[in-house]
Backbone as CSV, one residue per row, in Angstrom:
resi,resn,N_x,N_y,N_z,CA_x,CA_y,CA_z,C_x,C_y,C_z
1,UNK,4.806,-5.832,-14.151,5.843,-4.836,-14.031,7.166,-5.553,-13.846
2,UNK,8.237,-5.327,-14.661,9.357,-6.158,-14.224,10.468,-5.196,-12.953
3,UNK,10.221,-5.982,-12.519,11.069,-5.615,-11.128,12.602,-5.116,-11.681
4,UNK,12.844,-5.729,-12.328,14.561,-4.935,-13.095,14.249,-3.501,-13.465
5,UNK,13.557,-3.058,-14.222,13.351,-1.791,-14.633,12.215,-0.681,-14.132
6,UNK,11.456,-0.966,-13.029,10.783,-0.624,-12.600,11.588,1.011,-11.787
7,UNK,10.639,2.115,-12.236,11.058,3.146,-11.344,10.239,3.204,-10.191
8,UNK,10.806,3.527,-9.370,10.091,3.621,-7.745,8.775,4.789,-7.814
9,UNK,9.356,5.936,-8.241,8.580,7.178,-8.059,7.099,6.632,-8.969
10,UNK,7.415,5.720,-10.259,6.240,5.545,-11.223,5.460,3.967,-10.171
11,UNK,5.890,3.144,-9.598,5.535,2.797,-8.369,4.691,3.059,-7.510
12,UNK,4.853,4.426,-6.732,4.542,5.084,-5.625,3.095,5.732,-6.648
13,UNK,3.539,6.373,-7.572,2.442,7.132,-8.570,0.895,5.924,-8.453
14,UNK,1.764,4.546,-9.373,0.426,4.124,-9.939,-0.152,3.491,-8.184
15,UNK,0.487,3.294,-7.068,-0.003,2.706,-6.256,-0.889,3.734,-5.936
16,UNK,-0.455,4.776,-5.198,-1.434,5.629,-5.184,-2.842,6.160,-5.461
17,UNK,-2.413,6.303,-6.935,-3.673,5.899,-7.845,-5.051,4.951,-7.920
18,UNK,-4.132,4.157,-7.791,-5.149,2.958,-7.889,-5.619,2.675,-6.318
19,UNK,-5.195,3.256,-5.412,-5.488,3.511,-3.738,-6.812,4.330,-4.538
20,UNK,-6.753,5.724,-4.446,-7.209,6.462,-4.067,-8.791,6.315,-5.249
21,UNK,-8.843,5.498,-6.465,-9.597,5.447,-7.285,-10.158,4.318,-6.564
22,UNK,-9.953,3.066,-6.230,-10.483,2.139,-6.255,-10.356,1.337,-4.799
23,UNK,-10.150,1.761,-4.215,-9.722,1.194,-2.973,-10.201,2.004,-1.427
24,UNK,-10.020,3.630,-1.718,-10.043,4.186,-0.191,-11.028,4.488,0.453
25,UNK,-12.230,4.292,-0.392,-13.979,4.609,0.110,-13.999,3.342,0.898
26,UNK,-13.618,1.646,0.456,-14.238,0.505,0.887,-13.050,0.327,1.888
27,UNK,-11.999,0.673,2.042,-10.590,0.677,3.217,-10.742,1.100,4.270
28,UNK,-10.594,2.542,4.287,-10.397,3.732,5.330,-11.233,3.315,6.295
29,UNK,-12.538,3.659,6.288,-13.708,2.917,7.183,-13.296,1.902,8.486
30,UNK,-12.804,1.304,7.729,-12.636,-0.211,8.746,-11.385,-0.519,8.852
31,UNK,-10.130,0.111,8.230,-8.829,-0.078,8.196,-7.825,0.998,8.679
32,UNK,-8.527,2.288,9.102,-7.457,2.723,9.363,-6.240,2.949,10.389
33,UNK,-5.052,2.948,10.226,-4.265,2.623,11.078,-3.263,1.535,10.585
34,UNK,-3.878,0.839,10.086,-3.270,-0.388,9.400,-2.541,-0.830,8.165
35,UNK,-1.788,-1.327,7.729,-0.931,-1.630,6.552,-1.673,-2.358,5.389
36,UNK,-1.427,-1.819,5.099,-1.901,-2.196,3.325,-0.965,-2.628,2.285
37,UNK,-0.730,-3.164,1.397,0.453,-4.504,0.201,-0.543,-4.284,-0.547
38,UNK,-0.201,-3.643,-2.098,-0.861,-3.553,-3.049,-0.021,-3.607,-4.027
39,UNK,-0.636,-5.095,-4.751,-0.044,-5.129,-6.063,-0.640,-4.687,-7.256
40,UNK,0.260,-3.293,-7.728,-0.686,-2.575,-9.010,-1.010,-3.427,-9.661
41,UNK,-0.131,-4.171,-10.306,-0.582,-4.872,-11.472,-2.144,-5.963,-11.397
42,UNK,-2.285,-6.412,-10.499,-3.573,-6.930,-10.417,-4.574,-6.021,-9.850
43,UNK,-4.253,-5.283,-8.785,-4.825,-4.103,-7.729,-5.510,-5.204,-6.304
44,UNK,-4.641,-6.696,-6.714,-4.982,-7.352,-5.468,-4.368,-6.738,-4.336
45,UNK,-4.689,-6.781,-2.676,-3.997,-6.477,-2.019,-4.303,-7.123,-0.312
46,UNK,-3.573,-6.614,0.672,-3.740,-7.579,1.337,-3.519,-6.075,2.867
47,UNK,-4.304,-6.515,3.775,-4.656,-5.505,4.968,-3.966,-6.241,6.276
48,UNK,-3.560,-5.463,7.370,-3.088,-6.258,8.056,-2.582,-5.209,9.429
49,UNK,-2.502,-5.361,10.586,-1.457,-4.104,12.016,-0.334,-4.395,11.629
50,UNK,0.142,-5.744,11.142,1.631,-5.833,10.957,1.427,-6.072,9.788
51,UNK,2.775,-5.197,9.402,3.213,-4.661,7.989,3.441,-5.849,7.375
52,UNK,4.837,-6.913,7.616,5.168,-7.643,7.517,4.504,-9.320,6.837
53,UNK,2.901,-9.164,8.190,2.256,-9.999,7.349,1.125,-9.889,6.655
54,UNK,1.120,-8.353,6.312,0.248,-8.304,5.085,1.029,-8.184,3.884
55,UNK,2.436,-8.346,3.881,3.503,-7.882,2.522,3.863,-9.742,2.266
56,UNK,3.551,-10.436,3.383,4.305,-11.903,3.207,2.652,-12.566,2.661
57,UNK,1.485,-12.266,3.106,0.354,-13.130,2.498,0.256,-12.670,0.996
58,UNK,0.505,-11.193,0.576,0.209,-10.747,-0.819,1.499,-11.375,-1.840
59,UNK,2.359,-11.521,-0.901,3.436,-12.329,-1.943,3.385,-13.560,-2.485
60,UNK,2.356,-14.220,-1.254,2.426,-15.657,-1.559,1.364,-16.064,-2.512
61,UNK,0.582,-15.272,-2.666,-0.585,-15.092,-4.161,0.205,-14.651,-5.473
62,UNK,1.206,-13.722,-5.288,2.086,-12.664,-6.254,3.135,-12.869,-5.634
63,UNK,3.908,-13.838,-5.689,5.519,-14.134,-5.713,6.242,-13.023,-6.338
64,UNK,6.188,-12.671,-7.259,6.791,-12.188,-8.696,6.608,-10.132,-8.652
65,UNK,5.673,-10.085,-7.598,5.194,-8.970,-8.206,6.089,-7.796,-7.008
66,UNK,5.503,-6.608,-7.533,6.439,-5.564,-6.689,4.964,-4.959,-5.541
67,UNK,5.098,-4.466,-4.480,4.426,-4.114,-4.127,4.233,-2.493,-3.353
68,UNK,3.206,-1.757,-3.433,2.899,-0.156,-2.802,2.614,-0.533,-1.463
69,UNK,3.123,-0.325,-0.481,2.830,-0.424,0.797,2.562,0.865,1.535
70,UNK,1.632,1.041,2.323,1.151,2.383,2.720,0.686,1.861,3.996
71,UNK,0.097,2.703,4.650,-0.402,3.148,5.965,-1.983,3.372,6.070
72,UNK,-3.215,2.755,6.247,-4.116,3.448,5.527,-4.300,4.306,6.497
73,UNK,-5.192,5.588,5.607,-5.500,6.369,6.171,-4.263,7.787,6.551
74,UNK,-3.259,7.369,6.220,-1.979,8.652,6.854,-1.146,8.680,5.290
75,UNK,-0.458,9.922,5.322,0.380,10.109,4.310,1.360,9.294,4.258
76,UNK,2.130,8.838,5.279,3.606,8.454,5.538,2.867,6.647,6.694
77,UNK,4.111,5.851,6.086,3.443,4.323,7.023,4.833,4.402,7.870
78,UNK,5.368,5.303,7.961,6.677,4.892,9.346,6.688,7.000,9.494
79,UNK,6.884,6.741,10.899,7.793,7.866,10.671,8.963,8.476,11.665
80,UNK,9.623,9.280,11.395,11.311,9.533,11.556,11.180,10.514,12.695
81,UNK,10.858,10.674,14.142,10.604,11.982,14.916,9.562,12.199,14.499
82,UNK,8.653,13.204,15.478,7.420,13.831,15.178,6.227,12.644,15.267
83,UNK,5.032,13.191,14.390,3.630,11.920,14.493,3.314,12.050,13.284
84,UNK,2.505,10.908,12.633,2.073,10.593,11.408,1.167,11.596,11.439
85,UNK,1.235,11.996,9.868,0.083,13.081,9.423,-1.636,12.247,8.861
86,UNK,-2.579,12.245,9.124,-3.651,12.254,8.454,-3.360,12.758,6.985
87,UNK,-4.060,11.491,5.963,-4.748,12.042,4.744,-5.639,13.112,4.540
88,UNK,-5.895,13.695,4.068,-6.817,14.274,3.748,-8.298,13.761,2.891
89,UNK,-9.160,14.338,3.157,-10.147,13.102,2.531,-10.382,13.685,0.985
């Protein structure tokens, strides 16, 4: 994906995606609560409590690449007032 032309929303889409197809049966289980770095383009990704160093180990495999960062298990990975919502399964 080139990072120059990349739209966010098509981003958020394929991360998603590729979360919810291939990823959230073997995740959720044992991860939730925790930050997740997913690079679509390979669908490598990297788990972690801090955000930070699961976005800095997936980079250092994928320098180059853009990454979907989420929350597992909740809709929203920060939030503004109020409490994080649960996914739905």
């Amino acid at each position: 994906m080139d990072q120059m032309t990349v739209d966010p929303s098509e981003l958020v889409a394929r991360g998603e995606a590729y979360y919810d197809e291939h990823l959230r049966a073997s995740v959720e289980p044992q991860h939730t609560g925790k930050f997740l770095a997913l690079d679509v383009e390979s669908g490598d990704y990297e788990v972690d409590e801090d955000e930070l160093a699961a976005i800095h180990r997936a980079r250092a495999r994928h320098p180059e690449s853009l990454f979907y960062v989420m929350r597992v298990g909740f809709r929203a990975a920060h939030r503004l007032g109020g409490g994080l919502l649960r996914r739905k399964p």
